[in-house]
C-alpha positions as CSV (number, residue, x, y, z in Angstrom):
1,X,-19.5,3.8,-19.9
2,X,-20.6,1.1,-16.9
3,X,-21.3,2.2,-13.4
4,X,-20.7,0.4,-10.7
5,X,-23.5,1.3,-8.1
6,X,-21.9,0.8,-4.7
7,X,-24.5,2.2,-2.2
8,X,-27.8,4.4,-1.4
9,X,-27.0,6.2,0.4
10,X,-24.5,8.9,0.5
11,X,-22.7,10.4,3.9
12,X,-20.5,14.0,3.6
13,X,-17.4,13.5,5.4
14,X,-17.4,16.0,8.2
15,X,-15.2,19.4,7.6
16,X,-13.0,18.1,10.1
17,X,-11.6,15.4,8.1
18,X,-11.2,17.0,5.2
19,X,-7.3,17.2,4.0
20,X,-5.3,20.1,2.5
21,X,-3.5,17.5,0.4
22,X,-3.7,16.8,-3.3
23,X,-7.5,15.2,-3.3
24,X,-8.2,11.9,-5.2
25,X,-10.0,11.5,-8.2
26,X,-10.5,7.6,-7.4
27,X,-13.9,8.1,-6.5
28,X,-15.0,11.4,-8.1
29,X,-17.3,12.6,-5.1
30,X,-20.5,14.1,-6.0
31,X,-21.8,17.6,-5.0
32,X,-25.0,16.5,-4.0
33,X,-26.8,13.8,-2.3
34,X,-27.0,10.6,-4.4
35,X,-26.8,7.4,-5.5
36,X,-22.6,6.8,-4.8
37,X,-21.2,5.4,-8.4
38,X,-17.9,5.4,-9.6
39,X,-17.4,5.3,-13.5
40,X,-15.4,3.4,-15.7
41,X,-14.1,4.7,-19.4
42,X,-14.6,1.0,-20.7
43,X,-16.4,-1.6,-20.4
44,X,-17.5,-3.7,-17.0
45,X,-15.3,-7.2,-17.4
46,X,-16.0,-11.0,-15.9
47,X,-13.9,-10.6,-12.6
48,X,-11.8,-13.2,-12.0
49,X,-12.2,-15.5,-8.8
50,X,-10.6,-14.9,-6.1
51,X,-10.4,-18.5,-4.7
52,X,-8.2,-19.7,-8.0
53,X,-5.3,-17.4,-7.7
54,X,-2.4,-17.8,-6.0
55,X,0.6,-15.2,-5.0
56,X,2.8,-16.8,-7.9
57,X,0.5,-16.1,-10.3
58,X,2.2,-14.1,-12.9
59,X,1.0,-11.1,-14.5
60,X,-3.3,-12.2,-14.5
61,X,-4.8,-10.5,-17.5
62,X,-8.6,-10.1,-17.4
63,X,-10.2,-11.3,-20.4
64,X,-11.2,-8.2,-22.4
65,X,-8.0,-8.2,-24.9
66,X,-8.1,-9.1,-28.4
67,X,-6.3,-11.6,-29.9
68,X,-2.9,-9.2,-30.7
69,X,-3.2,-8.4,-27.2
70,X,-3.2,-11.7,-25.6
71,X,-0.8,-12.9,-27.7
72,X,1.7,-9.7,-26.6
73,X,0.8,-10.4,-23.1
74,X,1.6,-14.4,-23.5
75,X,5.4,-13.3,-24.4
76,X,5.6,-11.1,-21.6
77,X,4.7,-13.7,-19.2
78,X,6.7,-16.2,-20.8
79,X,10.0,-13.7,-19.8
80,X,9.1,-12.0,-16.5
81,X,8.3,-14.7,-13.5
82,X,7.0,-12.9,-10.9
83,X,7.3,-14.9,-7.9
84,X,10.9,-15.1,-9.0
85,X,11.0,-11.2,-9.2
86,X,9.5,-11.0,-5.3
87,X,11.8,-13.4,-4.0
88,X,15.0,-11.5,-5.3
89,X,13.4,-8.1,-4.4
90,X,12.6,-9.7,-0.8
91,X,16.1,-10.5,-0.4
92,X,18.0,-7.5,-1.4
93,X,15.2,-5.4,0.8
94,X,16.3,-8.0,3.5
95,X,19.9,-7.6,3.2
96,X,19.7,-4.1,2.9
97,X,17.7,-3.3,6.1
98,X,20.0,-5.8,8.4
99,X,22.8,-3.9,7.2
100,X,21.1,-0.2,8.1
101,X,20.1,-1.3,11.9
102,X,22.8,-3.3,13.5
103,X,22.9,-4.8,16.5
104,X,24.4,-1.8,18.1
105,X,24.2,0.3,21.6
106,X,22.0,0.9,23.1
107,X,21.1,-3.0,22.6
108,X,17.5,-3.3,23.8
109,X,16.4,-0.6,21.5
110,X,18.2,-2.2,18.5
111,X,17.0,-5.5,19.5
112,X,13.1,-4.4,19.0
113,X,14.0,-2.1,16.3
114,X,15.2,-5.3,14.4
115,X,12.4,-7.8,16.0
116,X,10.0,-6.2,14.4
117,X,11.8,-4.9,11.2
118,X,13.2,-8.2,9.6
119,X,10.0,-10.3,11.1
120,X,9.8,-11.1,7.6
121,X,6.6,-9.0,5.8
122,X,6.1,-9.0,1.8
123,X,8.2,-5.9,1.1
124,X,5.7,-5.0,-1.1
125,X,6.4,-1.1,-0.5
126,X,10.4,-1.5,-1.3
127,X,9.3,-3.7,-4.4
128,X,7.2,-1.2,-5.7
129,X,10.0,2.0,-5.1
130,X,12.6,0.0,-7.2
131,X,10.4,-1.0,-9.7
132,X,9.3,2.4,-9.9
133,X,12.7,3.7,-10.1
134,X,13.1,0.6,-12.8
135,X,10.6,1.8,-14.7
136,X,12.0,5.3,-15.4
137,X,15.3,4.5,-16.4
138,X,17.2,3.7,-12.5
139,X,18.8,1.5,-10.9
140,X,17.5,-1.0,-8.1
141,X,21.0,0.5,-6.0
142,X,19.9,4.0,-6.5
143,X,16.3,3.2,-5.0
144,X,17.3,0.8,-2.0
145,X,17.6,3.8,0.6
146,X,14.8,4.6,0.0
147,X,13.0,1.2,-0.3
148,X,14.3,0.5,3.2
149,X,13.2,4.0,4.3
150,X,9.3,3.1,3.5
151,X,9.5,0.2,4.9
152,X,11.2,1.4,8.3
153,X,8.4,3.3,8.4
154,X,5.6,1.1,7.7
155,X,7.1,-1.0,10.1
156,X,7.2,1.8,12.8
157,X,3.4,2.1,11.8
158,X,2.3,-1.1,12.6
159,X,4.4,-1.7,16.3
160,X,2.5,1.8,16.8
161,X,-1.0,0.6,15.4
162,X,-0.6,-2.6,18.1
163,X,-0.3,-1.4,21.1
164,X,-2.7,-1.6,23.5
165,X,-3.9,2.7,23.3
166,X,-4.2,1.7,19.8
167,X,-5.7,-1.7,18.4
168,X,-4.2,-3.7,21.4
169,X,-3.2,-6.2,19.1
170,X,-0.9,-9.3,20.4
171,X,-0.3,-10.6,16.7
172,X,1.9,-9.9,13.9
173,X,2.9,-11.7,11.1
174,X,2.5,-15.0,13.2
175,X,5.0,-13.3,15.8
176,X,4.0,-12.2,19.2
177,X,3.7,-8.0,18.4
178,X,6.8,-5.9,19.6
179,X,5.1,-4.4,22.8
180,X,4.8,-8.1,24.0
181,X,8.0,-9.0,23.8
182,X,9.6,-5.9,25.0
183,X,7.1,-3.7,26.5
184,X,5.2,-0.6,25.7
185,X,7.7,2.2,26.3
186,X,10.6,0.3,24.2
187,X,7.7,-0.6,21.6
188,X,7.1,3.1,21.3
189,X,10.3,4.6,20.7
190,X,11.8,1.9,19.0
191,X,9.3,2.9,16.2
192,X,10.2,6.3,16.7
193,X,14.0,5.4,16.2
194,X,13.0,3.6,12.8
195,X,10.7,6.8,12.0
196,X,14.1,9.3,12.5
197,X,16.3,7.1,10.6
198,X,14.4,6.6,7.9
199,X,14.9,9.8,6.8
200,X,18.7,10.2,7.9
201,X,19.1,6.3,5.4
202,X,17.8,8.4,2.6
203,X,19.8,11.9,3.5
204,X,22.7,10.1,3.8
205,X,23.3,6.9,1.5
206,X,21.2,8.0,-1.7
207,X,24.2,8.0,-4.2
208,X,24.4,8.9,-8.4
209,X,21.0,11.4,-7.3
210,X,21.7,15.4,-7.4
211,X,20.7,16.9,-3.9
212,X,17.4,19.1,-5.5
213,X,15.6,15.2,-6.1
214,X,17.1,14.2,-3.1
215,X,15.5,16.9,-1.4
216,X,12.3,16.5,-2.9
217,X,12.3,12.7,-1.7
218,X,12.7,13.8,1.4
219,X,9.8,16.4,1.3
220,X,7.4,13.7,-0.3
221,X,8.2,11.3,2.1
222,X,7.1,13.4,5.4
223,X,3.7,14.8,3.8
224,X,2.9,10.6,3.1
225,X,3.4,10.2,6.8
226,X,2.4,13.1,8.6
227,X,-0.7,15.0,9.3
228,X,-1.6,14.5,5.9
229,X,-1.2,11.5,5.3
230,X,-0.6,8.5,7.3
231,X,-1.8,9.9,10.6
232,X,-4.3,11.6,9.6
233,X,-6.0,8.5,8.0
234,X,-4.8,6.6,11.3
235,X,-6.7,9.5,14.1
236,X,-9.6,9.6,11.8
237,X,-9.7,6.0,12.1
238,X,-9.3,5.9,15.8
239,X,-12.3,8.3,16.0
240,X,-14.6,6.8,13.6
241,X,-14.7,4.2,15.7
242,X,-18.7,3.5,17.4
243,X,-19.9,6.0,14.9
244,X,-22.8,4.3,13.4
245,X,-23.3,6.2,10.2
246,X,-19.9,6.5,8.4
247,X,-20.1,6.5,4.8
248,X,-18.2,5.6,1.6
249,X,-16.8,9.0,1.4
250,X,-15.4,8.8,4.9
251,X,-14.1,5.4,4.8
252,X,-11.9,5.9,1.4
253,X,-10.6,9.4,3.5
254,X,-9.2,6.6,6.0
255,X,-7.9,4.2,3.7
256,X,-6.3,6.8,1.6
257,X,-4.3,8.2,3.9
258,X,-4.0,5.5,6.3
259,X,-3.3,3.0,4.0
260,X,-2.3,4.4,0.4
261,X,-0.4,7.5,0.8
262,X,2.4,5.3,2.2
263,X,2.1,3.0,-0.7
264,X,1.9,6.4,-3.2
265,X,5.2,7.4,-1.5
266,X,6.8,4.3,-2.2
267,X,5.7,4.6,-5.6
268,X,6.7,8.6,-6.1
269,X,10.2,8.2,-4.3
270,X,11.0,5.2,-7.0
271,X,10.0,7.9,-9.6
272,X,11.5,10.8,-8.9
273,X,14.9,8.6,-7.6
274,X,14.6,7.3,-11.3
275,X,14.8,10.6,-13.1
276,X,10.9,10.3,-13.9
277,X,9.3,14.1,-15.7
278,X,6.6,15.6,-13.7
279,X,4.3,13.7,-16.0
280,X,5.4,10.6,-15.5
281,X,5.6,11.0,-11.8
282,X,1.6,11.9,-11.8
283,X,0.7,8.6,-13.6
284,X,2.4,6.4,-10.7
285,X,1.0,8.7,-8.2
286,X,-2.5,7.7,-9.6
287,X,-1.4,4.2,-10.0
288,X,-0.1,4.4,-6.4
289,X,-3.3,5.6,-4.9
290,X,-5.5,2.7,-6.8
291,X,-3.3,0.4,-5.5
292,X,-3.6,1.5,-2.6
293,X,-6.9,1.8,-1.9
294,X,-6.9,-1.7,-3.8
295,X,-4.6,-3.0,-0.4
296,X,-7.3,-2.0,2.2
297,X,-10.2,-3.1,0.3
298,X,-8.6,-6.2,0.0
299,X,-7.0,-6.4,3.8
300,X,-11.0,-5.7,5.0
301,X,-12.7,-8.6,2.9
302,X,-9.7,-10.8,4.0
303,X,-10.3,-9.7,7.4
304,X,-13.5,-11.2,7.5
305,X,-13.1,-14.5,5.3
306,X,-9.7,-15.7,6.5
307,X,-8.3,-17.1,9.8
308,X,-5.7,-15.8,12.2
309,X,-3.7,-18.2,11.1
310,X,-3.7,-17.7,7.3
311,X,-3.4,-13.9,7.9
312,X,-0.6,-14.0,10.3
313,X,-2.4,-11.8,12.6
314,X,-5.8,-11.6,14.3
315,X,-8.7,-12.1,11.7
316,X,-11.8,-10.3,12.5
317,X,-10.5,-7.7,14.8
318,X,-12.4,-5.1,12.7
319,X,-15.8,-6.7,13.6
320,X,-14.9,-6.9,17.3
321,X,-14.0,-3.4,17.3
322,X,-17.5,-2.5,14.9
323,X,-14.7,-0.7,13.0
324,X,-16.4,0.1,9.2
325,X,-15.2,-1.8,6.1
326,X,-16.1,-1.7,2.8
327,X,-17.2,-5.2,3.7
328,X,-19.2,-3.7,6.4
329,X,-20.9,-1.5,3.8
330,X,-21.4,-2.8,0.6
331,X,-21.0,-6.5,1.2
332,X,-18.0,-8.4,0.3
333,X,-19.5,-9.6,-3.3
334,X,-19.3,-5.8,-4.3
335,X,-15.9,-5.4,-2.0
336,X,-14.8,-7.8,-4.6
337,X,-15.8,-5.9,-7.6
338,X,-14.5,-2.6,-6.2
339,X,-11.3,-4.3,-5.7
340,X,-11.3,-5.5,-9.5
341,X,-11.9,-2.0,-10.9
342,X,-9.3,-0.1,-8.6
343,X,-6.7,-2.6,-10.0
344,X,-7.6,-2.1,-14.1
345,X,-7.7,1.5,-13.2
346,X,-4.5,1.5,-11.6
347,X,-3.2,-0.7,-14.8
348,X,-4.5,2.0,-16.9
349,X,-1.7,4.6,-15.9
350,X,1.0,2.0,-16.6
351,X,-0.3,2.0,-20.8
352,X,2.1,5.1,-22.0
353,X,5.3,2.9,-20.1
354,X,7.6,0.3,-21.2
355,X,5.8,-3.0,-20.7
356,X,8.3,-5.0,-20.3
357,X,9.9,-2.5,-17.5
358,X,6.2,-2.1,-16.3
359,X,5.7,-6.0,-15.9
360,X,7.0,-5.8,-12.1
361,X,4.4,-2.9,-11.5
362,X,1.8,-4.9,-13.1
363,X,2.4,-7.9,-11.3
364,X,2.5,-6.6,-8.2
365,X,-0.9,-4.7,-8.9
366,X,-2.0,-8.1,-9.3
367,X,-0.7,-9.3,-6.2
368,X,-2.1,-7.0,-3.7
369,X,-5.2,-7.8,-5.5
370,X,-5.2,-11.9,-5.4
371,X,-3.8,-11.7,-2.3
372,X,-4.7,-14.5,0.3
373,X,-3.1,-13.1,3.5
């Protein structure tokens, strides 16, 4: 068993952050005052560097397996391409969402609505709710409501997250940010028009699904956003910032919720869409949240070692704002590492699966974690 020692110092999160939702076991909090460490059931690995992958780089396998393994893992690469997998996903996401918000009356708050909707994005939250569903047995049809409903919402999230009361940002992917264009007020409930018919896309087009999953969808999907989940990580957030001493424990509260309880819903949604068993709906919730956490601890190293212009929005806002980062706290050498073991633990839960139907799942694990914007 290796330990990864991430800090000296311990800080308790402060009873007011704590959450009534189902905790995470990513970092297995201690009781007491300690040395922070998060353990591994197998050995530590040679990371792999970041600098020499790309986004097309399909299915990266750290070097740990034995012979029979690499050799299983050379014939899955040789039929699953990834970047070719992204680029159909991407499009069918694309298609799916210009058909659900028209150009319709009223015009100007359709207009922002789509501005910042198809502004183009990875889709990596759709991706992951069809291969989820995939992966259990569905179909990508079944899923797309769905896959367009996470991702009307995590675009709601970030025309929220720029305006000026929040991080008063003018830049999103390489597009002047929706309150720029067409002011604050439309800004605001534009993303509260995606935020309401998200939920009616799923009610309402989810086809082939009985009405008790449907139902449960819809139930999953609101705790991921709400006062549980995304906002909570997102106020916290907003009044962390200026504190001087916030720990490891209070960080991964923000970027769990914040961050990887919309990326768990995407996940769970695909699942249960899918026909998964409880069971199987558990492992991609843990998978979910690894990943998760995975996409922040990424988004805060490349915060501070990219440009604006290779992000697509602006680069070192977090430092400006003395927001914390994992960065911030345990240097971007052991951000790295972090990053590395979130992603082989979040692989882990995909062993008991299909490979071959797991391959997108892997991949994209893999992309949020060689990620260069």
């Amino acid at each position: 068993m290796s330990t990864v020692n991430l800090s000296t110092n311990w800080v308790q999160t402060h009873s007011m952050y704590k959450s009534r939702s189902t905790p995470t076991n990513i970092l297995h909090p201690p009781k007491t005052k300690r040395p922070f460490s998060i353990f591994f059931p197998r050995p530590r690995t040679q990371l792999i560097s970041y600098s020499s992958l790309s986004v097309s780089s399909i299915l990266i396998k750290e070097q740990t397996d034995t012979p029979q393994e690499e050799n299983k893992q050379t014939q899955l690469e040789s039929t699953f391409n990834f970047k070719t997998y992204m680029v159909e996903k991407a499009n069918s996401v694309n298609q799916a969402l210009n058909a659900a918000v028209s150009l319709r009356d009223p015009l100007k708050i359709h207009e922002s609505m789509r501005y910042s909707l198809l502004a183009g994005g990875k889709r990596v939250r759709p991706m992951l709710c069809i291969a989820a569903c995939e992966l259990v047995g569905g179909q990508e049809s079944t899923a797309m409501p769905a896959a367009c409903a996470v991702e009307m919402i995590h675009t709601m999230s970030l025309m929220h997250d720029d305006l000026p009361c929040m991080d008063n940002d003018d830049l999103r992917r390489g597009k002047p940010t929706n309150h720029k264009v067409f002011g604050e007020d439309v800004a605001v409930l534009a993303g509260d028009a995606l935020l309401a018919f998200s939920f009616e896309h799923v009610a309402t087009e989810t086809k082939a699904v009985s009405s008790e999953r449907i139902v449960r969808v819809i139930g999953e999907l609101a705790k991921c956003i709400g006062a549980e989940g995304l906002v909570a990580g997102q106020v916290v957030d907003i009044c962390s910032e200026g504190i001087s001493d916030v720990g490891l424990e209070h960080l991964e509260f923000i970027h769990v919720h914040k961050t990887a309880a919309l990326l768990e819903g995407s996940v769970v949604l695909g699942a249960i869409l899918g026909g998964a068993n409880d069971e199987e709906v558990e492992k991609l919730r843990k998978f979910a949240r690894c990943i998760g956490l995975l996409f922040q601890v990424v988004d805060d190293i490349l915060d501070v070692t990219k440009s604006s212009q290779e992000l697509g929005k602006t680069a070192g806002k977090d430092l400006v704002a003395d927001k914390t980062t994992y960065p911030k706290l345990i240097g971007i050498e052991k951000s790295r590492e972090f990053a590395a073991k979130l992603n082989k633990e979040a692989q882990d839960q995909l062993s008991g699966f299909d490979q071959k139907k797991a391959a997108p799942l892997i991949a994209l694990a893999n992309y949020i974690a060689y990620r260069d914007n």
